[in-house]
TILUM-709817 format. One record per residue (C-alpha): x, y, z. Coordinates in steps of 0.05 Angstrom, whole numbers, plus 5000, padded with zeros to 4 digits. Example, Ala and Ser with C-alpha at 12.3 -4.5 7.8 and 13.67 -1.06 7.14 Angstrom:
2
REC    c1    c2    c3
REC  5246  4910  5156
REC  5273  4979  5143
# end
This chain:
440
REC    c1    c2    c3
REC  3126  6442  5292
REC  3134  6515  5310
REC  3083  6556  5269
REC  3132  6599  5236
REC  3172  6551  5206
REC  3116  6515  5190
REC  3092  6575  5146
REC  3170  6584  5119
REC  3177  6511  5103
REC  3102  6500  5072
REC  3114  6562  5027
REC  3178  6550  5009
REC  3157  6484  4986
REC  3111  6512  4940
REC  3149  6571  4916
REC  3209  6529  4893
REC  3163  6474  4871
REC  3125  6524  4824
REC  3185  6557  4800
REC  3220  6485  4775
REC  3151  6474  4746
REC  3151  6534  4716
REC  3226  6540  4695
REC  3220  6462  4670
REC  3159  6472  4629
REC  3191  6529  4591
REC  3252  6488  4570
REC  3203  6432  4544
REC  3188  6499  4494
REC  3263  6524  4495
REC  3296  6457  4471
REC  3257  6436  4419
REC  3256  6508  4386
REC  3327  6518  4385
REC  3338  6427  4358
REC  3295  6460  4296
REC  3335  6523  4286
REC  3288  6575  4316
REC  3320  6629  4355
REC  3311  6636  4426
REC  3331  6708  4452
REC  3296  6704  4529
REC  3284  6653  4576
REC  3258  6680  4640
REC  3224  6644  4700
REC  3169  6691  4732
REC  3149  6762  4710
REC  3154  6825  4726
REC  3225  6865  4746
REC  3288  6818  4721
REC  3321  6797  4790
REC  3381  6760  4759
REC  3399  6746  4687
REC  3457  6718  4644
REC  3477  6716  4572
REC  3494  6656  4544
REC  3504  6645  4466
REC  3444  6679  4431
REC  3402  6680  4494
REC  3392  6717  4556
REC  3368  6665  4608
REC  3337  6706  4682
REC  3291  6706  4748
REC  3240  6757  4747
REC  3206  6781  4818
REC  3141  6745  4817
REC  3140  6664  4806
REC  3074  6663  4777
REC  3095  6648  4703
REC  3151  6645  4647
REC  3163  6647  4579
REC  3211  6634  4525
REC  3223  6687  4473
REC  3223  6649  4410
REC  3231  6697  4349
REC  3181  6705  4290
REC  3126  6677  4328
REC  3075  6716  4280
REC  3087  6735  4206
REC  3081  6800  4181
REC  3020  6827  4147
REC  3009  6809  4075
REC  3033  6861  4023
REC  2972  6905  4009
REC  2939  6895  4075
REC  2911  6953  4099
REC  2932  6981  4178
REC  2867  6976  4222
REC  2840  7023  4273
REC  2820  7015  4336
REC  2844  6992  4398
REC  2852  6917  4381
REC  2866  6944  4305
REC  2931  6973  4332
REC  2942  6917  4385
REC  2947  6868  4320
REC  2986  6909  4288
REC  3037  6926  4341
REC  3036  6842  4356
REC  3060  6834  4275
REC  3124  6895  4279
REC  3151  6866  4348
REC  3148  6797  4317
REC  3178  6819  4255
REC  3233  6863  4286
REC  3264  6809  4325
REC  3289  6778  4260
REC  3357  6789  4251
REC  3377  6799  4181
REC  3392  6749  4145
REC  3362  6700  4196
REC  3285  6705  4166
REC  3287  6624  4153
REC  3299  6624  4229
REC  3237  6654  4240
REC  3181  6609  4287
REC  3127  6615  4237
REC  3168  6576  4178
REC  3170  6514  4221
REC  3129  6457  4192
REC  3067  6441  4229
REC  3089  6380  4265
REC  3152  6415  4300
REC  3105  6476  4319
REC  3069  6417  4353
REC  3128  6392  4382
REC  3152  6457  4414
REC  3087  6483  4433
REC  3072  6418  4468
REC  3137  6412  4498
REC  3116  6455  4564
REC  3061  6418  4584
REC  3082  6350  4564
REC  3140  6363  4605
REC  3096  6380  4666
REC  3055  6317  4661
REC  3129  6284  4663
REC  3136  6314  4728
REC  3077  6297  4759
REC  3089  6227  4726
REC  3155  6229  4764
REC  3130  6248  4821
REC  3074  6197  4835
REC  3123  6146  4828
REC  3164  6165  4877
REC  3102  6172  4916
REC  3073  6112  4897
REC  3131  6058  4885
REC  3178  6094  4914
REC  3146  6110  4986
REC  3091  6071  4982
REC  3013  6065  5014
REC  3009  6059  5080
REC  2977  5987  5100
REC  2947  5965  5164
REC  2988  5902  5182
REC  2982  5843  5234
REC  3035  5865  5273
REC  3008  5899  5342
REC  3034  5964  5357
REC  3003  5977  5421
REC  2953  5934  5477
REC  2909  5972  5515
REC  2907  5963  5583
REC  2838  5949  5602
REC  2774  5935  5575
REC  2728  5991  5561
REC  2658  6002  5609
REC  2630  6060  5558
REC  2639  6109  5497
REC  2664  6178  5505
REC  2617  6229  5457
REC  2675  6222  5405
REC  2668  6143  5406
REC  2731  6144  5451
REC  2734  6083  5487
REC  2734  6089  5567
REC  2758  6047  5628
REC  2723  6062  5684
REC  2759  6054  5751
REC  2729  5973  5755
REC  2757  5959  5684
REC  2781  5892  5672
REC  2847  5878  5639
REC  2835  5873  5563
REC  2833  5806  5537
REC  2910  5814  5500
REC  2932  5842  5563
REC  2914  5787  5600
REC  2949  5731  5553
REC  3010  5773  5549
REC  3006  5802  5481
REC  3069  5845  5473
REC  3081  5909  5424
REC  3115  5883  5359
REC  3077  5815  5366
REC  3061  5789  5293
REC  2998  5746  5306
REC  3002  5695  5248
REC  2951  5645  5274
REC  2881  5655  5303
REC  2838  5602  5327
REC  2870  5550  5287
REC  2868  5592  5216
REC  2930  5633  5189
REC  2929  5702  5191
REC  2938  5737  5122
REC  2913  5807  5137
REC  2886  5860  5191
REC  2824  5858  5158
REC  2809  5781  5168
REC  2839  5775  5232
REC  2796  5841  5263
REC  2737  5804  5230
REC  2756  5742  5264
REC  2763  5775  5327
REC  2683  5801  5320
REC  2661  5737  5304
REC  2674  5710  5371
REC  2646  5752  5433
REC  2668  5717  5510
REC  2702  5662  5478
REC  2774  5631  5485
REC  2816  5631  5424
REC  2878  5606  5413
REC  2923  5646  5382
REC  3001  5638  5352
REC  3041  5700  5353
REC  3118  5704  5316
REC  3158  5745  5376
REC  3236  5754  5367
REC  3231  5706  5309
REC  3200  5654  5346
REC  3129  5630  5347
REC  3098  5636  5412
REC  3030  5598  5433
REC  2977  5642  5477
REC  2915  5629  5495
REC  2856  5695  5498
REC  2795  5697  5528
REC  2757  5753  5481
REC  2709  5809  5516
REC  2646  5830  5494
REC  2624  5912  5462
REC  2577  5936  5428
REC  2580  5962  5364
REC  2547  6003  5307
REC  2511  5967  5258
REC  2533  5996  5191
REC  2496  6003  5123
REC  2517  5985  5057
REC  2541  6055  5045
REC  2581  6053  5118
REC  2536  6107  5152
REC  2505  6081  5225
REC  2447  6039  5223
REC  2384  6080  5264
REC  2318  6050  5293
REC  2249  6074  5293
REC  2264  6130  5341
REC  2341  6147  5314
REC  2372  6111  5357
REC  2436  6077  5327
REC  2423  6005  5322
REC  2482  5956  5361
REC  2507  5889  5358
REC  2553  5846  5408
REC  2623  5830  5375
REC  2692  5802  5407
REC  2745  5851  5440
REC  2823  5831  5439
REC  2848  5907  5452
REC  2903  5913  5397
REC  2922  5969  5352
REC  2955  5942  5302
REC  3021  5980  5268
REC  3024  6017  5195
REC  3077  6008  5143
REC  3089  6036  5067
REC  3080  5984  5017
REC  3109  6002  4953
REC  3050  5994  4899
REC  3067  5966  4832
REC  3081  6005  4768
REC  3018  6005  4743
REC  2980  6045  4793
REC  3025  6107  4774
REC  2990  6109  4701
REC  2921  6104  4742
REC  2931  6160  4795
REC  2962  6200  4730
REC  2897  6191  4685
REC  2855  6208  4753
REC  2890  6270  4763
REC  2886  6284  4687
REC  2807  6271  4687
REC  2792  6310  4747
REC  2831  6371  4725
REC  2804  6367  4664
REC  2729  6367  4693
REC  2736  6416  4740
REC  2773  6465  4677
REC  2708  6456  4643
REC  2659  6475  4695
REC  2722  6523  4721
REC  2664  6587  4715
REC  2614  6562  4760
REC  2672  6531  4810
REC  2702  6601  4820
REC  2639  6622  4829
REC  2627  6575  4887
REC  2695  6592  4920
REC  2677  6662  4915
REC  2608  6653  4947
REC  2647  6607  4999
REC  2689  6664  5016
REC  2642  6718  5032
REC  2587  6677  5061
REC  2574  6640  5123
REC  2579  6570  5069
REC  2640  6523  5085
REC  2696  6531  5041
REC  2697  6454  4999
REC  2751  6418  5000
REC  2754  6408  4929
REC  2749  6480  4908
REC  2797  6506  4865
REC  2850  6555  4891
REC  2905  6605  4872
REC  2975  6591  4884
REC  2966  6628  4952
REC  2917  6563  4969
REC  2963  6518  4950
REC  3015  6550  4998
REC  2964  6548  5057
REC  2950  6479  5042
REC  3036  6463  5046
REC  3024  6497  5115
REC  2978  6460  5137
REC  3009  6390  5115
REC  3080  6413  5153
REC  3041  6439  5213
REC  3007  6372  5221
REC  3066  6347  5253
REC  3053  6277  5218
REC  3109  6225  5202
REC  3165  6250  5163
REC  3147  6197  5106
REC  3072  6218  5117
REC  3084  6288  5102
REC  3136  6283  5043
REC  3085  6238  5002
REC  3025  6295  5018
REC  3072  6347  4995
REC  3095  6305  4925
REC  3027  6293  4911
REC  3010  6362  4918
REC  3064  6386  4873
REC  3039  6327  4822
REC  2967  6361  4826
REC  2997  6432  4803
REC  3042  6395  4746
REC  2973  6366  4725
REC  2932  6440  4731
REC  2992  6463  4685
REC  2982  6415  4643
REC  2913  6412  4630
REC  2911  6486  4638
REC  2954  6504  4588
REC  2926  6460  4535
REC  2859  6505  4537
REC  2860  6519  4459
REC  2862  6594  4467
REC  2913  6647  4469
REC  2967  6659  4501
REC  2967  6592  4526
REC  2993  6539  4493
REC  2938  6505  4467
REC  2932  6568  4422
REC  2981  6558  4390
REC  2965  6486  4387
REC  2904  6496  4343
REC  2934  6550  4307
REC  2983  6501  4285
REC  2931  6449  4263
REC  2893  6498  4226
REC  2955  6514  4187
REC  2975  6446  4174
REC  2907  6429  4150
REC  2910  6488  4103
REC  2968  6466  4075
REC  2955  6397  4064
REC  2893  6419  4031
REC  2921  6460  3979
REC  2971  6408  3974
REC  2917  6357  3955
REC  2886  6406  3905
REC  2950  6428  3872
REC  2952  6487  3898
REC  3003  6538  3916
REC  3030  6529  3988
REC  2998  6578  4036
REC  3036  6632  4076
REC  3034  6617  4149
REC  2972  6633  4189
REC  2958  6700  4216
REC  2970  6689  4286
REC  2952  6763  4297
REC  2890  6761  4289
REC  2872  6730  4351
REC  2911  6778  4393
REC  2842  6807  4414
REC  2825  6736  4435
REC  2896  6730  4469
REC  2877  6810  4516
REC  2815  6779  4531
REC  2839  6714  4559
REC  2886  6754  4600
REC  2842  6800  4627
REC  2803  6742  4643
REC  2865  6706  4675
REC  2887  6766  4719
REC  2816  6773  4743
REC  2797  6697  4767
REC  2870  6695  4793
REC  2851  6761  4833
REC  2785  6730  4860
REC  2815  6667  4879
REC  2877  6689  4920
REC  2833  6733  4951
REC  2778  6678  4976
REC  2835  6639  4997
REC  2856  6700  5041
REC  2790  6709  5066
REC  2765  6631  5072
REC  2825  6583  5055
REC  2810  6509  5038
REC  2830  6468  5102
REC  2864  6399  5094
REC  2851  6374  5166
# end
């Protein structure tokens, strides 16, 4: 594919995939809020200058200018001081401060009991977990498209090619070469055709690639009979197998070496077949699998997500190979669509790379977000816990119910986070400028 359009399709991709990520995890918030009577005044998709927005009802629904985010303006997110409590100083004094009047101005009058800080403590759950759960539905989604829908791909018996002679050497690759006194290759010679099924070999039925290529190495300069199923018909041919040599392989698959390094070599059988490929759907159950391995992964690489950056960044800027695992920005992700669409693989090939590549950033969202500190969600999360456990404490000791919890407070937290956030976003697009992780 030209290299251009490679670059327009891959990013595309990932633009539009991020923004119905993005757009999709903020309903999971938006519904929810507005089911338990909460009122939502903003729902934008991206940040920065408003490109397009409409008015619908109580709420203003838009596309901002950069696709790296959204949120849903749900009103009364923090309560207002208690009476009596005295105005801090101080930069993060008056951030608090400023965080409780914006909240508290957005209440319409007469709409206080609309307010998000009077919901109970299971629907703040429910809304606040709405936008990642709804992520990890779409990753979910994806991977079974991926997985049941398109399938693996699975060496079959079928041959898709025969070569035409039997190879004298090795090229330095491990390329096989005829040289110009090459015999005819054994399935050459017994008429072995392109879209052959061989379903019988040396009297045994043929179930898979595996046994049958296995069957083949068995038997070095031997003749074999062998049944193939042509045009719906089976067909009876008799090979005469060549001899190569081969690698001897350890346990681990590496190359087996001698004394002095040299790669140790055994004498197996040579048909000269390539067999085809095909997608095989895979059951149900391996969606739930590849979904708790994405999960678990994410999840690991969130918790050592210091020391990774730091390797990407070290990556970057020194003469070290950029891993293929590292973590990246959404800039990475985008070179990584490129390079999937400029591989020029199978149409089916390169959908199923690019879904499971969208399911890996549903999954980051996911796990990202549930980080239990603000802004993100899983702020709010524990925030909510520790108010429900308040409550049901003073419950339990007949005590008056509390006021809702002083979500203010941690606005210092919530400018740090940030900060943080802007600046390992800022390092990683920038390695991934300088030293992109490569797929191929």
């Amino acid at each position: 594919m030209d290299q251009l359009l490679a670059w327009v399709v891959g990013i595309a991709v990932t633009v539009v995939g991020l923004a119905l990520s993005i757009g999709l995890h903020e309903v999971g918030h938006m519904v929810p809020a507005k089911k338990f009577g909460v009122r939502v005044s903003q729902y934008m998709v991206g940040f920065g200058p408003t490109l397009w927005s409409r008015t619908k009802g109580e709420t203003e629904y838009g596309v901002k200018a950069i696709p790296l985010g959204g949120y849903v303006r749900m009103v009364g997110m923090m309560p207002a001081a208690p009476e009596g409590t005295p105005r801090r100083s101080g930069f993060f004094g008056q951030a608090i401060a400023d965080a409780r009047d914006a909240s508290v101005s957005e209440i319409l009058p007469g709409e206080e009991h609309r307010a998000f800080y009077h919901l109970s403590t299971p629907k703040k759950l429910v809304v606040m977990l709405g936008g990642p759960v709804m992520n990890l539905l779409i990753a979910v989604v994806l991977l079974f498209v991926m997985l049941v829908g398109i399938g693996a791909q699975t060496i079959t018996t079928t041959v898709g090619a025969v070569s035409a002679c039997t190879p004298t050497s090795t090229a330095a690759d491990g390329a096989p070469v005829c040289g110009a006194d090459a015999a005819p290759s054994p399935a050459a010679a017994a008429g072995l055709q392109p879209g052959d099924e061989i379903v019988e070999w040396d009297g045994a039925a043929v179930t898979s690639w595996e046994q049958l290529s296995g069957a083949i190495a068995d038997v070095p300069d031997q003749q074999v009979p062998v049944v193939v199923l042509r045009d719906g018909a089976e067909v009876a041919l008799t090979v005469t197998t060549a001899e190569r040599q081969v690698p001897v392989l350890e346990a681990d698959g590496t190359p087996q070496v001698d004394g002095s390094g040299q790669p140790v070599t055994e004498t197996a059988g040579f048909l000269g077949v390539t067999p085809t490929q095909e997608y095989e759907p895979l059951p149900v159950s391996s969606v739930p699998r590849e979904t708790w391995a994405m999960v678990s992964g994410t999840a690991s690489a969130v918790v050592t997500l210091p020391v990774r950056i730091g390797e990407a960044a070290v990556q970057a800027f020194t003469d070290e190979p950029r891993s293929q695992d590292s973590v990246m920005s959404v800039v990475g992700v985008s070179r990584i669509a490129v390079n999937v669409v400029e591989a020029e693989m199978p149409v089916v090939t390169t959908l199923q790379l690019l879904l499971s590549l969208l399911a890996s950033l549903n999954v980051a969202l996911f796990v990202f977000n549930l980080i239990p500190l603000l802004p993100l969600d899983g702020g709010h999360v524990v925030n909510a816990l520790y108010e429900g456990a308040k409550r049901q404490l003073a419950r339990l000791r007949g005590l008056p119910r509390p006021r809702p919890a002083d979500v203010a407070r941690m606005m210092p937290v919530a400018y740090v986070m940030f900060a943080v956030l802007v600046g390992t976003g800022a390092v990683l697009i920038v390695a991934d400028v300088v030293d992109p992780v490569r797929l191929f």
